[in-house]
PAFI-141027 format. One record per atom (N, C-alpha, C): residue in one letter; chain; atom name; y, z, x. Coordinates in Angstrom, 2 decimals. Atoms other than C-alpha are relative to their C-alpha. Example, Ala and Ser with C-alpha at 12.3 -4.5 7.8 and 13.67 -1.06 7.14 Angstrom:
BEGIN
> res,chain,atom,c2,c3,c1
> A,A,N,-1.19,0.00,0.89
> A,A,CA,-4.50,7.80,12.30
> A,A,C,1.20,0.00,0.90
> S,A,N,-1.19,-0.06,-0.82
> S,A,CA,-1.06,7.14,13.67
> S,A,C,1.09,0.73,-0.77
This chain:
BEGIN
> res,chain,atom,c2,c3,c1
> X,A,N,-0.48,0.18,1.36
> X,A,CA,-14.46,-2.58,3.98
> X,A,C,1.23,-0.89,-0.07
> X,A,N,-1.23,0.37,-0.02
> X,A,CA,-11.26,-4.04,4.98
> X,A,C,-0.36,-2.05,-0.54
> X,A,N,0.32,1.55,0.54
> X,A,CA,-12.88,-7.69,4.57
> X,A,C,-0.83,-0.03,-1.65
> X,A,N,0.27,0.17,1.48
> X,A,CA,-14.14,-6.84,0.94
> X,A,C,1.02,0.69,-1.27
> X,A,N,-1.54,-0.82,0.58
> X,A,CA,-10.65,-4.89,-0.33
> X,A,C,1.61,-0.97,0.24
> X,A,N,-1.20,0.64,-0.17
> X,A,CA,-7.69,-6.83,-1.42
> X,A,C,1.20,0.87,-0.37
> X,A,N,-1.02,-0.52,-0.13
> X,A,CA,-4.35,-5.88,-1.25
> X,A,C,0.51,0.81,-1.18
> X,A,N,-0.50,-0.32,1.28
> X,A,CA,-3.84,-5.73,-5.00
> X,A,C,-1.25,1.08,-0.65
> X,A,N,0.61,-1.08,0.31
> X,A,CA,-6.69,-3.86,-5.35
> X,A,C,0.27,1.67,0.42
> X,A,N,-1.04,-1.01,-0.04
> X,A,CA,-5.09,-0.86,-3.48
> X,A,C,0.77,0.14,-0.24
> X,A,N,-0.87,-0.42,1.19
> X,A,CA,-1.97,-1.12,-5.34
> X,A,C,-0.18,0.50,-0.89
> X,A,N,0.13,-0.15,1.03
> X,A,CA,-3.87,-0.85,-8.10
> X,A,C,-0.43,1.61,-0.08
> X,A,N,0.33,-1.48,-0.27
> X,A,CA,-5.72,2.42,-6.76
> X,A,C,1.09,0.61,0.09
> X,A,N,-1.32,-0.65,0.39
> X,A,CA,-2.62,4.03,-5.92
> X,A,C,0.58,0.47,-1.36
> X,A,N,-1.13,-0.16,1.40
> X,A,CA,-0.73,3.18,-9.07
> X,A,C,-1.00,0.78,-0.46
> X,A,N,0.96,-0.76,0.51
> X,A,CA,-4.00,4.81,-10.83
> X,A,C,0.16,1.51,0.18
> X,A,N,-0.01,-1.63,-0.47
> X,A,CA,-4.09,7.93,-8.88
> X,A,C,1.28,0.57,-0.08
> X,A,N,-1.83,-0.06,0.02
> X,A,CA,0.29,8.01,-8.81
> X,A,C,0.03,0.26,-1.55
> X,A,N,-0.71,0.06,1.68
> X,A,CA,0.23,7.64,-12.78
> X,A,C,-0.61,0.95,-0.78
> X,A,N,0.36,-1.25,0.43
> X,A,CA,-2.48,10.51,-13.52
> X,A,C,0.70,1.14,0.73
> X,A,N,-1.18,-1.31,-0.64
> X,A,CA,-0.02,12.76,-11.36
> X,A,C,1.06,0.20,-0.82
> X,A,N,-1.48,-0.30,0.46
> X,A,CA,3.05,11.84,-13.42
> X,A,C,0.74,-0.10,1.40
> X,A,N,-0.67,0.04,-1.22
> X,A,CA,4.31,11.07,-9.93
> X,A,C,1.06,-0.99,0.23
> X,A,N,-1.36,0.94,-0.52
> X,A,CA,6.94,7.92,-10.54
> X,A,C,0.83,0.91,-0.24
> X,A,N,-1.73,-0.41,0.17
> X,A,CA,9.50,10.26,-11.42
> X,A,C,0.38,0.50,1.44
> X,A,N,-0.27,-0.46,-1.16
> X,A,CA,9.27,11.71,-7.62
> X,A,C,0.03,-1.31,1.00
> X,A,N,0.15,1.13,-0.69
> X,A,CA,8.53,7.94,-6.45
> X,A,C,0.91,-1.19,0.07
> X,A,N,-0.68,1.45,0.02
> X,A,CA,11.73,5.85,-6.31
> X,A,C,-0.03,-0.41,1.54
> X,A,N,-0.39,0.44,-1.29
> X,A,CA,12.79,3.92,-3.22
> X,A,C,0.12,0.91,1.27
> X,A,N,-0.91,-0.62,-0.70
> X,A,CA,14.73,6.05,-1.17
> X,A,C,-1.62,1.13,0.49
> X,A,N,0.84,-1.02,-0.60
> X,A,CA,12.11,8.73,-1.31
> X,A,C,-1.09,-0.64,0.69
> X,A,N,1.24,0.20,-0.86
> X,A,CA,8.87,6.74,-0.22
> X,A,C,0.49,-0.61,1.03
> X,A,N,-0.40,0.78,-0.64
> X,A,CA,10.87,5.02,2.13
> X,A,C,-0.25,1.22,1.06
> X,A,N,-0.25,-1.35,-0.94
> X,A,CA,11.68,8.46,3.52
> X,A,C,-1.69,0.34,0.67
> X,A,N,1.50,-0.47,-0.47
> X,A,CA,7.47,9.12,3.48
> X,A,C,-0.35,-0.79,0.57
> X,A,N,0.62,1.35,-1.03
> X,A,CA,6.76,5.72,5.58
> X,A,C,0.62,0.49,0.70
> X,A,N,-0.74,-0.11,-0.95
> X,A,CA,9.29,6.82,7.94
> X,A,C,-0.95,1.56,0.50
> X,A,N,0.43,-0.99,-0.43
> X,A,CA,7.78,10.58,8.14
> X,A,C,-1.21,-0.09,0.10
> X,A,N,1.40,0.18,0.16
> X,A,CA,4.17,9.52,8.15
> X,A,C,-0.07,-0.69,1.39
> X,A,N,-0.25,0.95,-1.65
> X,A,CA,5.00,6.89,11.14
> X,A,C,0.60,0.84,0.84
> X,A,N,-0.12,-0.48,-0.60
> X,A,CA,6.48,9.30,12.56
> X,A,C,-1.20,1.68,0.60
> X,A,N,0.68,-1.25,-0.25
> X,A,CA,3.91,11.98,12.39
> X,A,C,-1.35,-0.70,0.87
> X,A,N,0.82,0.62,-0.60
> X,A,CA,1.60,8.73,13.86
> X,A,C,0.70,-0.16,1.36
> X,A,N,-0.86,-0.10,-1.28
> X,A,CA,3.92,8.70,16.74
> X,A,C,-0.15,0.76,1.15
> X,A,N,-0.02,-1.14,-0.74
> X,A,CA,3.66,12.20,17.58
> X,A,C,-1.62,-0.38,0.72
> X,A,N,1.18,0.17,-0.27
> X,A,CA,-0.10,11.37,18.48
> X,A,C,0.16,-1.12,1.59
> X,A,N,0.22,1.01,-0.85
> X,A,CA,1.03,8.41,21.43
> X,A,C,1.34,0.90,0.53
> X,A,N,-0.90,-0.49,-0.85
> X,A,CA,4.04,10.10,22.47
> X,A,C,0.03,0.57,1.69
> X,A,N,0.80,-0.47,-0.74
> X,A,CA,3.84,10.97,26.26
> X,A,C,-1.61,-0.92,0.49
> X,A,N,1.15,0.61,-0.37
> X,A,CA,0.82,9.00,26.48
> X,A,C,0.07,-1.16,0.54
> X,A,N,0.48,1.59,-0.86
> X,A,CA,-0.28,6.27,29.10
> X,A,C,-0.61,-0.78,-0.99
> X,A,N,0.65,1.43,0.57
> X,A,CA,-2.01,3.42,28.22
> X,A,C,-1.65,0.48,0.30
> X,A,N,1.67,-0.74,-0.05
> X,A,CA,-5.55,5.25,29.68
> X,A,C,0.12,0.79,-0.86
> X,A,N,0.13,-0.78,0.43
> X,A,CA,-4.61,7.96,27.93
> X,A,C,-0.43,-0.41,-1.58
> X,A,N,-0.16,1.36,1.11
> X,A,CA,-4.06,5.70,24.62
> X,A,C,-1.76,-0.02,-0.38
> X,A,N,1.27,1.37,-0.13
> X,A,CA,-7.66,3.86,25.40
> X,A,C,-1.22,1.53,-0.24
> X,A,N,1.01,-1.13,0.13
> X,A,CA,-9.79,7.77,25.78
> X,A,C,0.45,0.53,-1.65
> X,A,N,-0.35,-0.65,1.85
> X,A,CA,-7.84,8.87,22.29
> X,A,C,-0.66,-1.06,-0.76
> X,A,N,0.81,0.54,1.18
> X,A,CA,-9.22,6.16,20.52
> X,A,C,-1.84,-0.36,0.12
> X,A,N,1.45,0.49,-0.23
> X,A,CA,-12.98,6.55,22.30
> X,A,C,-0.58,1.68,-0.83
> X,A,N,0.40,-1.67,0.74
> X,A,CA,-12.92,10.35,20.77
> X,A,C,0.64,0.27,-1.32
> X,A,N,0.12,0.33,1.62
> X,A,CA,-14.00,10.08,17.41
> X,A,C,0.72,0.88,-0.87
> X,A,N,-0.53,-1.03,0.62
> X,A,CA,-12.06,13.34,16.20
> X,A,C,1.45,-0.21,0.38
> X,A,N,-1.35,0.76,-0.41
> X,A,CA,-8.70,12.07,17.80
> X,A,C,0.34,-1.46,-0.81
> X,A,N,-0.06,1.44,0.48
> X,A,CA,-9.36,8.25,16.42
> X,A,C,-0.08,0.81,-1.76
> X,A,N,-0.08,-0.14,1.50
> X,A,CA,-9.71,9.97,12.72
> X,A,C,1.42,0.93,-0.46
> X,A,N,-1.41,-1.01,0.43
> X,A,CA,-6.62,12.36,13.01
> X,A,C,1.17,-1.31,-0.02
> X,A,N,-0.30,0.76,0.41
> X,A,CA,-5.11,9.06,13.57
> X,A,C,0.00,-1.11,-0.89
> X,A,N,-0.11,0.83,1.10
> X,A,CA,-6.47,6.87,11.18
> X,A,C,0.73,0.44,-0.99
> X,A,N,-0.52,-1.06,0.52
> X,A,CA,-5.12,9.53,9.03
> X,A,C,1.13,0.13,-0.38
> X,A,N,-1.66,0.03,-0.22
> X,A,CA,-1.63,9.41,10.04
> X,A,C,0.05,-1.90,-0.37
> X,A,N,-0.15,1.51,0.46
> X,A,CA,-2.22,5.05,9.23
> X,A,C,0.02,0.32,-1.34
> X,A,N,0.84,0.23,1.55
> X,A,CA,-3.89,5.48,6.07
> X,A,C,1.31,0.38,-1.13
> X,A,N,-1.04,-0.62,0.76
> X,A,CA,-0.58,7.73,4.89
> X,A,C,1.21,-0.93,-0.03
> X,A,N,-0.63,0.56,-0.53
> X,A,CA,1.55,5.45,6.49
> X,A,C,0.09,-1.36,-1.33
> X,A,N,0.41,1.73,0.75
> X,A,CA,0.03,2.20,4.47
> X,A,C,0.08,0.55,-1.71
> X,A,N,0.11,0.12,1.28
> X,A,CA,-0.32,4.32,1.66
> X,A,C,1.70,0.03,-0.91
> X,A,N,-1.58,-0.16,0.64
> X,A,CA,3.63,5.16,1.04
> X,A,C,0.55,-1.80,-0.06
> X,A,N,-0.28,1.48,-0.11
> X,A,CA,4.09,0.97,2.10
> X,A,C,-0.48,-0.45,-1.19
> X,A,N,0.95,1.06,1.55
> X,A,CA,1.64,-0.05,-0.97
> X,A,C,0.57,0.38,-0.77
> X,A,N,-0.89,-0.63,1.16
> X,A,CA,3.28,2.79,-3.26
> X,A,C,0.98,-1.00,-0.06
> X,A,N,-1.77,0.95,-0.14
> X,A,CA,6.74,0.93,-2.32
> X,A,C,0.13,-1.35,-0.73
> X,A,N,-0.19,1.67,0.10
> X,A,CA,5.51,-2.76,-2.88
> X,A,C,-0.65,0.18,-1.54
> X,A,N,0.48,-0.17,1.56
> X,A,CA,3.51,-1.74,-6.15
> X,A,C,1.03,0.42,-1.08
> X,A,N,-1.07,-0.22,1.19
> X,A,CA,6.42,0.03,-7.84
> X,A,C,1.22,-0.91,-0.14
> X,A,N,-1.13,1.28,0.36
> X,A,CA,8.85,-2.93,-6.89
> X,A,C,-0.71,-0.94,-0.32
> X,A,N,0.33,1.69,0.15
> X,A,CA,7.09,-5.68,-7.48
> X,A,C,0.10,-0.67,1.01
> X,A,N,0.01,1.26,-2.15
> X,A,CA,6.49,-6.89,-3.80
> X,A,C,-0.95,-0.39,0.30
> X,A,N,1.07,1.35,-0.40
> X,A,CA,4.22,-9.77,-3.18
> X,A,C,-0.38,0.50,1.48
> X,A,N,0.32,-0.63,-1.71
> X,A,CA,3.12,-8.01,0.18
> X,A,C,-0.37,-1.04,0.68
> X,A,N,0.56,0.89,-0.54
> X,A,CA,1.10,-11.14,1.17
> X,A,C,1.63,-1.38,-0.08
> X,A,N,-0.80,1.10,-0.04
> X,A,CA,4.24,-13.69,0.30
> X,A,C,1.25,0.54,1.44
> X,A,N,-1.06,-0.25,-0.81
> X,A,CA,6.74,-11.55,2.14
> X,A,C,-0.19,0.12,1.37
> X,A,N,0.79,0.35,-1.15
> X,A,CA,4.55,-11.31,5.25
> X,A,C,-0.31,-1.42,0.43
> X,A,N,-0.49,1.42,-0.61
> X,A,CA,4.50,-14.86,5.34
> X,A,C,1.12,-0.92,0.29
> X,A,N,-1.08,0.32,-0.09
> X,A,CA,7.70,-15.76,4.54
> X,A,C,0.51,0.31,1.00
> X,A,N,-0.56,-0.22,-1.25
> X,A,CA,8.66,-13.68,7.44
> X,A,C,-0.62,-0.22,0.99
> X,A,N,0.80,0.31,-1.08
> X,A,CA,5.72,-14.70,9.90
> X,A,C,0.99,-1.37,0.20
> X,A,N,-0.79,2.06,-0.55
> X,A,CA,7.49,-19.00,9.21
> X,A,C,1.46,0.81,0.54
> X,A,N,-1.03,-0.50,-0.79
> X,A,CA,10.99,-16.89,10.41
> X,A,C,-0.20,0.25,1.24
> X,A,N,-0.27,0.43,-1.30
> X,A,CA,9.54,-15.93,13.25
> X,A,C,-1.15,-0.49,0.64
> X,A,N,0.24,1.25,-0.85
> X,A,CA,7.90,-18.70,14.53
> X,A,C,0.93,-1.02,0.12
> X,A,N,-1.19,0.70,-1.03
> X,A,CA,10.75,-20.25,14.67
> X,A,C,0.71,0.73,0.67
> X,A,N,-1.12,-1.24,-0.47
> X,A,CA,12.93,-17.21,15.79
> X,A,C,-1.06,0.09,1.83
> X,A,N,0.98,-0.48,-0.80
> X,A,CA,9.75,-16.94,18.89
> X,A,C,-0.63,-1.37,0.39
> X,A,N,1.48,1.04,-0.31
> X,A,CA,8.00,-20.55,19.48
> X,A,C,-0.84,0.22,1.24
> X,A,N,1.54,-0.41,-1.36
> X,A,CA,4.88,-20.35,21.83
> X,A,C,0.73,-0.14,1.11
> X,A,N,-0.18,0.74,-1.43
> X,A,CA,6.36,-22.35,24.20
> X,A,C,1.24,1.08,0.75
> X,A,N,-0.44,-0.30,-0.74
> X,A,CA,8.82,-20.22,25.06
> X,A,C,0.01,1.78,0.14
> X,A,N,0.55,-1.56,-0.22
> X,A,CA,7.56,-16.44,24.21
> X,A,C,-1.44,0.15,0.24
> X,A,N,1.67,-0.32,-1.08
> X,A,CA,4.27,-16.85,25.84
> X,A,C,0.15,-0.06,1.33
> X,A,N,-0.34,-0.16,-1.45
> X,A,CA,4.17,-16.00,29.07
> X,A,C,1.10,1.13,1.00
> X,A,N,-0.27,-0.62,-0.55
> X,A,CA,6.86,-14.85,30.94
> X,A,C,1.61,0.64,-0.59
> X,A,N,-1.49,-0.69,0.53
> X,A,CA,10.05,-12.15,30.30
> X,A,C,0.78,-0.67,-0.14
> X,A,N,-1.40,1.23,-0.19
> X,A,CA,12.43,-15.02,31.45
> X,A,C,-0.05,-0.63,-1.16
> X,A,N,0.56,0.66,1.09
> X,A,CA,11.07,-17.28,28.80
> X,A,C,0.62,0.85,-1.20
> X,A,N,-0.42,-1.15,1.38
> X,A,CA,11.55,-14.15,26.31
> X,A,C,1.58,0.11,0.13
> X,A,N,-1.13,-0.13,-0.41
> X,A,CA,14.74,-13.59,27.59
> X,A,C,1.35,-0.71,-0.72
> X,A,N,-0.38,1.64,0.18
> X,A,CA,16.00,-17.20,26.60
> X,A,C,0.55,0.48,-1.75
> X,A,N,0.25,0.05,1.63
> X,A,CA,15.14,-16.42,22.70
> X,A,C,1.40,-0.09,-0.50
């Protein structure tokens, strides 16, 4: 679905489902900011401790890979709330900051090796 769902179309869901709640009065800044932070963090608790095999079997067991989508889905949904009730171009500000860092990062010298990174 993700290639037939635009961005503004889940804003729009949200705001929909947020505005038959009566829910901006509980939805300024500060607070959803607080629910991206506790949502990412409750996606956290899921890798914490965990290898990189361990990592690779959690996302081959389909009841593990949905407790995490789970913990995304909440994650993205407090981010959309955020950019829908300010007025945030999600797609401009993601680019604007991708041209920052490509220059802040050029290929040539963060591909490859730590030293290289190092340099930045």
């Amino acid at each position: 679905m993700d290639d037939k769902t635009t961005i503004k179309e889940l804003k729009e869901k949200i705001k929909k489902f947020c505005g038959d709640r009566d829910w901006d009065q509980y939805h300024n800044a500060k607070e959803l900011v607080i629910g991206i932070i506790t949502e990412s963090s409750e996606l956290l608790h899921h890798f914490r401790f965990k290898s990189e095999k361990d990592v690779d079997k959690m996302f081959q067991d389909e009841n593990k890979k949905s407790k995490i989508s789970e913990e995304i889905a909440d994650t993205l949904y407090f981010l959309l709330r955020l950019v829908q009730r300010y007025d945030i171009d999600l797609t401009t500000a993601l680019n604007k900051k991708m041209e920052k860092n490509e220059e802040k990062y050029p290929i040539e010298k963060a591909k490859g090796s730590n030293k290289k990174y190092n340099e930045l």
